[in-house]
C-alpha positions in Angstrom: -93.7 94.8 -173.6 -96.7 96.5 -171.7 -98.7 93.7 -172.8 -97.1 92.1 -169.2 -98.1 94.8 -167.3 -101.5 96.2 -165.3 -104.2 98.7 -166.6 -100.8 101.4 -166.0 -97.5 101.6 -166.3 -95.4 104.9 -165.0 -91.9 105.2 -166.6 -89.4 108.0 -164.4 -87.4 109.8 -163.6 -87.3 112.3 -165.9 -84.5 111.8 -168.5 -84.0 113.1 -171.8 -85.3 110.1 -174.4 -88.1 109.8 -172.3 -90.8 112.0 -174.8 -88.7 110.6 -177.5 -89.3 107.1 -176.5 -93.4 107.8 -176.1 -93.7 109.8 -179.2 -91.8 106.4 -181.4 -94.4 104.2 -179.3 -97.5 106.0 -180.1 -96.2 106.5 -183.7 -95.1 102.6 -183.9 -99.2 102.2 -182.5 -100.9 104.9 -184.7 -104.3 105.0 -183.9 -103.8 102.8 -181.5 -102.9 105.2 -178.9 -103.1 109.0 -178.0 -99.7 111.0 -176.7 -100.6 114.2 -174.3 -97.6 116.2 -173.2 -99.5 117.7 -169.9 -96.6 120.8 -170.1 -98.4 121.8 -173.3 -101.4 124.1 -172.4 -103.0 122.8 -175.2 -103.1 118.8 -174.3 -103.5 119.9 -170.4 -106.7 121.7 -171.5 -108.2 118.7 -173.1 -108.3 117.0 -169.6 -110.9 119.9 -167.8 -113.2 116.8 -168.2 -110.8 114.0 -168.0 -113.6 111.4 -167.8 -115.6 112.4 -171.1 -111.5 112.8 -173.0 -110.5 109.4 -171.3 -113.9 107.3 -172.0 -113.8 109.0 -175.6 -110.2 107.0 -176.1 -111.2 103.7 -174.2 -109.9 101.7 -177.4 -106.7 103.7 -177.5 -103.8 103.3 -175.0 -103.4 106.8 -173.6 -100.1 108.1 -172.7 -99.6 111.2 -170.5 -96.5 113.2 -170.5 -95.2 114.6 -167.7 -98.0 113.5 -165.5 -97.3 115.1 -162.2 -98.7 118.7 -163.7 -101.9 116.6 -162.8 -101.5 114.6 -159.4 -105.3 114.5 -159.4 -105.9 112.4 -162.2 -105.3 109.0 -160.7 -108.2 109.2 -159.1 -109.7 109.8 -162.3 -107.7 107.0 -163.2 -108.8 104.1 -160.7 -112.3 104.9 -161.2 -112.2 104.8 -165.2 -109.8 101.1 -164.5 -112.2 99.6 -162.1 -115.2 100.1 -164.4 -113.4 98.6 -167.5 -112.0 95.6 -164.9 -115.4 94.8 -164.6 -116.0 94.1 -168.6 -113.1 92.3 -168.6 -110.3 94.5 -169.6 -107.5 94.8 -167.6 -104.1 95.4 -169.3 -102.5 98.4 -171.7 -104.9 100.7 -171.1 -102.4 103.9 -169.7 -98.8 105.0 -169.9 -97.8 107.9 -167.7 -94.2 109.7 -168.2 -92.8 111.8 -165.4 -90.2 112.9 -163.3 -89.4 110.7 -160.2 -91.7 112.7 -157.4 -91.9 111.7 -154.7 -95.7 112.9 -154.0 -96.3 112.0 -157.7 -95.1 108.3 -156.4 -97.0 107.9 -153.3 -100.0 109.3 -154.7 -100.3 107.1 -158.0 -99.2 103.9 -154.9 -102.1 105.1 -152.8 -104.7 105.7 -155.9 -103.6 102.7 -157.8 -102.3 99.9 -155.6 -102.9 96.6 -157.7 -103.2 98.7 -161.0 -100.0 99.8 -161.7 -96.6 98.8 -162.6 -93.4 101.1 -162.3 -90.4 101.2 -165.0 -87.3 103.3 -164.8 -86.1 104.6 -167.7 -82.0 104.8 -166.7 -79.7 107.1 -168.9 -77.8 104.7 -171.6 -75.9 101.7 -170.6 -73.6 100.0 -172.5 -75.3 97.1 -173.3 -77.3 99.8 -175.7 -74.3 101.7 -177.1 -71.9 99.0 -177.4 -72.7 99.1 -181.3 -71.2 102.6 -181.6 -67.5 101.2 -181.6 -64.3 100.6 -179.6 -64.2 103.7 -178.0 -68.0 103.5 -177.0 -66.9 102.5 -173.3 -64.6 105.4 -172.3 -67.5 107.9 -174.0 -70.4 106.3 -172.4 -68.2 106.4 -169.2 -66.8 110.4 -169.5 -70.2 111.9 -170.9 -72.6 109.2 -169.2 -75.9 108.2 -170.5 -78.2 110.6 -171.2 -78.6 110.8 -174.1 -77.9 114.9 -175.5 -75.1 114.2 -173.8 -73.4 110.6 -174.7 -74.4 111.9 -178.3 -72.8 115.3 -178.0 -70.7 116.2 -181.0 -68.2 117.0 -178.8 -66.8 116.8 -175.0 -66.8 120.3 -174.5 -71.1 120.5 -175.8 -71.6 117.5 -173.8 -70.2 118.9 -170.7 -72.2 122.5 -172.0 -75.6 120.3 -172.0 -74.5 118.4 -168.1 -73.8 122.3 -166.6 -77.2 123.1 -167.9 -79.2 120.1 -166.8 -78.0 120.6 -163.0 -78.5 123.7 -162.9 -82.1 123.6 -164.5 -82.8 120.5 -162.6 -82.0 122.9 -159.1 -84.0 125.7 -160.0 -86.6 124.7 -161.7 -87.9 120.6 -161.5 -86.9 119.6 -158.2 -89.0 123.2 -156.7 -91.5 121.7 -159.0 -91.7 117.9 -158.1 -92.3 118.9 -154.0 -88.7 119.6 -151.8 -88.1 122.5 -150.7 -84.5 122.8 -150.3 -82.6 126.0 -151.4 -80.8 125.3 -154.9 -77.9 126.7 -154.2 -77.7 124.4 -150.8 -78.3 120.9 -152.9 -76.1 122.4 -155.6 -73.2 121.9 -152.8 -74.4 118.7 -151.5 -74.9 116.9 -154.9 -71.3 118.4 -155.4 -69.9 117.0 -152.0 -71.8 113.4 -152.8 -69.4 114.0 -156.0 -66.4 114.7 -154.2 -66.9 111.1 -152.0 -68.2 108.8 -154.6 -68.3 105.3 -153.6 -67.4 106.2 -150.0 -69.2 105.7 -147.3 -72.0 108.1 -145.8 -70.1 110.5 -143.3 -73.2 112.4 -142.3 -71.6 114.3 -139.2 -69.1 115.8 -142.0 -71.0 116.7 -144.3 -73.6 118.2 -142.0 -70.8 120.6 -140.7 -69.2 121.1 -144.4 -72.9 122.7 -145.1 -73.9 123.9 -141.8 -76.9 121.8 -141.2 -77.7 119.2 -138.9 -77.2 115.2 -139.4 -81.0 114.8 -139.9 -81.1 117.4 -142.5 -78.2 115.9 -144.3 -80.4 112.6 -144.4 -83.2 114.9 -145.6 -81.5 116.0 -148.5 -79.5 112.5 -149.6 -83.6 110.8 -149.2 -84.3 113.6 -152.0 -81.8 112.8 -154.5 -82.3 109.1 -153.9 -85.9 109.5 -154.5 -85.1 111.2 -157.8 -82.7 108.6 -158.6 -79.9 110.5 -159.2 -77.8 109.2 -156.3 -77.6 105.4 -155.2 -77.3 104.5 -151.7 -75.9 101.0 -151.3 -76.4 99.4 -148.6 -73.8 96.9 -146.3 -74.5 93.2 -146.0 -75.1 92.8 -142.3 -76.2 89.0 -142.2 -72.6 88.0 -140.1 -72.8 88.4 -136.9 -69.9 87.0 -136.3 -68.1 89.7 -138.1 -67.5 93.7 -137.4 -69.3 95.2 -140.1 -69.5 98.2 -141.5 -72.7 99.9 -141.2 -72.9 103.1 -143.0 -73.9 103.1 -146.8 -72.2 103.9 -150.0 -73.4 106.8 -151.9 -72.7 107.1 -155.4 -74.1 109.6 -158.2 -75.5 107.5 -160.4 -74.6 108.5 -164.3 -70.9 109.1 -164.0 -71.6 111.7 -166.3 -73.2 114.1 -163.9 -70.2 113.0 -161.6 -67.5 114.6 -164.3 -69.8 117.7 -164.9 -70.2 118.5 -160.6 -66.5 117.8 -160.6 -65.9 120.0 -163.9 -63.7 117.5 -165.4 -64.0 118.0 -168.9 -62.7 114.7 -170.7 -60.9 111.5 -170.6 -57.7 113.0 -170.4 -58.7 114.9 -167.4 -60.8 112.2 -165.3 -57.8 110.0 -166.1 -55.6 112.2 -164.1 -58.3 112.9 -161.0 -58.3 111.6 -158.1 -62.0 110.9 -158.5 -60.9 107.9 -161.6 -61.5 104.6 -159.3 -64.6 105.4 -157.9 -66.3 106.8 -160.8 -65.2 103.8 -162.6 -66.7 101.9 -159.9 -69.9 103.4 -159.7 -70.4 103.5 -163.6 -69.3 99.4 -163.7 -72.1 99.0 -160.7 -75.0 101.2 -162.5 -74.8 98.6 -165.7 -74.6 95.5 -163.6 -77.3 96.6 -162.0 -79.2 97.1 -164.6 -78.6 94.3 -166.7 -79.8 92.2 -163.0 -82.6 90.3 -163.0 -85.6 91.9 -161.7 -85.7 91.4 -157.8 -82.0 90.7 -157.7 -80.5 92.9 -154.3 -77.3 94.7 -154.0 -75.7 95.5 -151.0 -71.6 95.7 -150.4 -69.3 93.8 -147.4 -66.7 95.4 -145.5 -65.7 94.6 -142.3 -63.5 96.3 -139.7 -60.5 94.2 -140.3 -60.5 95.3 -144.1 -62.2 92.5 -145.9 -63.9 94.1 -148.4 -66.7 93.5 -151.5 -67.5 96.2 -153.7 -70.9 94.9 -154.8 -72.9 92.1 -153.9 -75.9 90.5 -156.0 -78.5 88.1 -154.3 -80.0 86.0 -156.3 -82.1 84.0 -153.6 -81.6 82.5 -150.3 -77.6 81.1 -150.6 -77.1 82.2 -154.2 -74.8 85.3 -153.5 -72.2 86.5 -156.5 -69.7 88.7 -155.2 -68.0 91.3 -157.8 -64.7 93.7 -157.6 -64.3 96.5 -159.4 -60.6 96.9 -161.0 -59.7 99.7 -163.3 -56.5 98.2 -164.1 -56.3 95.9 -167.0 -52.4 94.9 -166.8 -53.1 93.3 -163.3 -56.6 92.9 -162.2 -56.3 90.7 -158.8 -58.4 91.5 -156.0 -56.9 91.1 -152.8 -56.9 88.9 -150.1 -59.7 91.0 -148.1 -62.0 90.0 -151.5 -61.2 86.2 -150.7 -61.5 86.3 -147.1 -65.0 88.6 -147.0 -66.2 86.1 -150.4 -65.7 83.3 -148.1 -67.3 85.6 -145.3 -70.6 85.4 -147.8 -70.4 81.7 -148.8 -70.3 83.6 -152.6 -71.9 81.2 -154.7 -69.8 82.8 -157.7 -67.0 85.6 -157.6 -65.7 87.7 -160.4 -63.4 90.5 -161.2 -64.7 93.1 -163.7 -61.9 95.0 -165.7 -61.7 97.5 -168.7 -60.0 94.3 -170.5 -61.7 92.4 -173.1 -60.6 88.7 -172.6 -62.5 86.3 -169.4 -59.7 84.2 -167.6 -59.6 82.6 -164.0 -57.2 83.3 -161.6 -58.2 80.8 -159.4 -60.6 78.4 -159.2 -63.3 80.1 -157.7 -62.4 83.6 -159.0 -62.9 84.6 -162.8 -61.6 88.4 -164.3 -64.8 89.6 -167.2 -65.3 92.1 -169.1 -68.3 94.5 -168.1 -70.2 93.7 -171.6 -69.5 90.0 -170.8 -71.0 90.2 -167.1 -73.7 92.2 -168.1 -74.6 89.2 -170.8 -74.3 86.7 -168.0 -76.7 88.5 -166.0 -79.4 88.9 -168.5 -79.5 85.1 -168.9 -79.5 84.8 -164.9 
């Protein structure tokens, strides 16, 4: 796989499998690459000279774990890159792990523009747990995908580990990673983002729910979207002959985190909360967009007279698939806003994605999928 890639490739945000996944790698490599975990006094120590340690492992890929404890070493970095550019070697030379920062970003963008490529290592989808069995769906969907958690022995450690991650992730790696924002103040916003998943941004109420202005409240949603732990979609705006809606969606991405701000405990529970639809929908739209081609663009329609999509993929110029979330599986038609807003679109395709397992047509245009069938569909794309 990095064999595609530039002299580096970063891999955020920060989820647990990461280290895993690094440690297999530079096992699976053996002395073909070197693993630093920069958290470890030990490894940070061995780059006081990072020149002399990197130039001493020029024939090994080098990865570094946790890279933003050392923002200054792309720098380092370009100058070591450049120099081996110039004797013809260009590719697999550095993997750096770390949290989503946003300085750690900008800085490795302005140090290594044209050197580096960026990978997001997402929590579990189901594409990658679909082996486990019948039930793998509903579990994936309660505990979400990372991966302590999905593997839990049980709902109530799974929803133990979630508790701990937020709160850790508040206190201690988000202070770390640059924002200052009090913990206990994004502790209630990440909850209120909860509380309105897959509704659009009401910035004015939230603001006063919190006692902050409008701009801060954009402040803090740019933070968590920067850490990719909430998704703003944005509304298709290319009608003008239309009323659209303007205002984003907001969603928490792993529906996991979702259940754990919402402290509902297991299926039973989030069967019976009001909060079922839209975290359905968000954890349906997380896995199509990640089984999307790369470069594919989601947005979402709604106009003022209700016609409504819940997620749109663009292919290209003109190749637009429109998809409806439906939890139900006993009668899974959209309704007449989905036909009027795909018509809107000029949808090129239009499906209906249910917790079913068999694909039928309920028109000509329209087909009802399964999500591991879409998903399948889009990786051929």
């Amino acid at each position: 796989m990095l064999g595609r890639f530039p002299a580096v490739a970063l891999i955020g945000p920060r989820q647990v499998g990461k280290t895993t996944l690094a440690r297999a790698l530079t096992d699976n490599l053996r002395d073909r690459a070197v693993y630093l975990d920069l958290e470890l006094a030990s490894d940070l120590a061995k780059l006081a000279e990072p020149e002399l340690y990197l130039e001493a492992h020029a024939e090994q890929l080098v990865v570094l774990d946790e890279v933003h404890r050392l923002p200054g070493i792309f720098q380092t970095l370009r100058g070591i890159i450049d120099r081996r550019r110039r004797r013809g070697i260009r590719t697999r030379q550095f993997l750096l792990l770390g949290s989503a920062s946003i300085e750690l970003l900008k800085q490795s963008a302005e140090s290594l523009a044209g050197r580096i490529a960026y990978l997001e290592l997402t929590p579990f989808t189901l594409r990658e747990v679909a082996s486990r069995g019948k039930r793998a769906t509903d579990r994936l969907w309660v505990r979400g995908g990372f991966p302590d958690s999905f593997l839990a022995d049980n709902d109530e450690f799974s929803l133990e580990w979630r508790r701990a991650f937020i709160q850790t992730y508040l206190e201690r790696d988000i202070p770390a990673l640059g924002p200052r924002v009090p913990a206990e103040t994004l502790d209630r916003f990440w909850r209120m983002l909860a509380h309105n998943q897959g509704q659009l941004l009401n910035a004015a109420r939230l603001a006063a729910g919190l006692g902050v202005s409008g701009q801060t409240i954009g402040r803090y949603l740019d933070i968590l979207v920067d850490l990719l732990l909430v998704r703003r979609l944005h509304p298709w705006l290319r009608n003008a002959a239309k009323r659209l809606v303007r205002s984003p969606k907001t969603y928490v991405r792993d529906s996991g985190l979702v259940h754990a701000l919402l402290g509902i405990r297991d299926l039973e529970e989030l069967l019976g909360h009001p909060v079922t639809g839209a975290s359905w929908e968000g954890f349906i739209i997380e896995n199509i967009l990640d089984a999307a081609p790369q470069g594919v663009a989601p947005w979402f329609y709604r106009t003022s007279a209700g016609a409504e999509i819940d997620l749109l993929l663009e292919f290209g110029k003109g190749d637009v698939w429109a998809i409806e979330v439906k939890r139900s599986v006993g009668s899974p038609r959209p309704s007449k806003g989905f036909h009027l807003a795909c018509d809107d679109v000029k949808a090129r395709r239009r499906f209906v994605v249910y917790p079913g397992h068999d694909a039928f047509k309920i028109d000509a245009a329209t087909e009802v999928i399964s999500l591991p069938d879409l998903t399948a569909r889009l990786s051929r794309a």
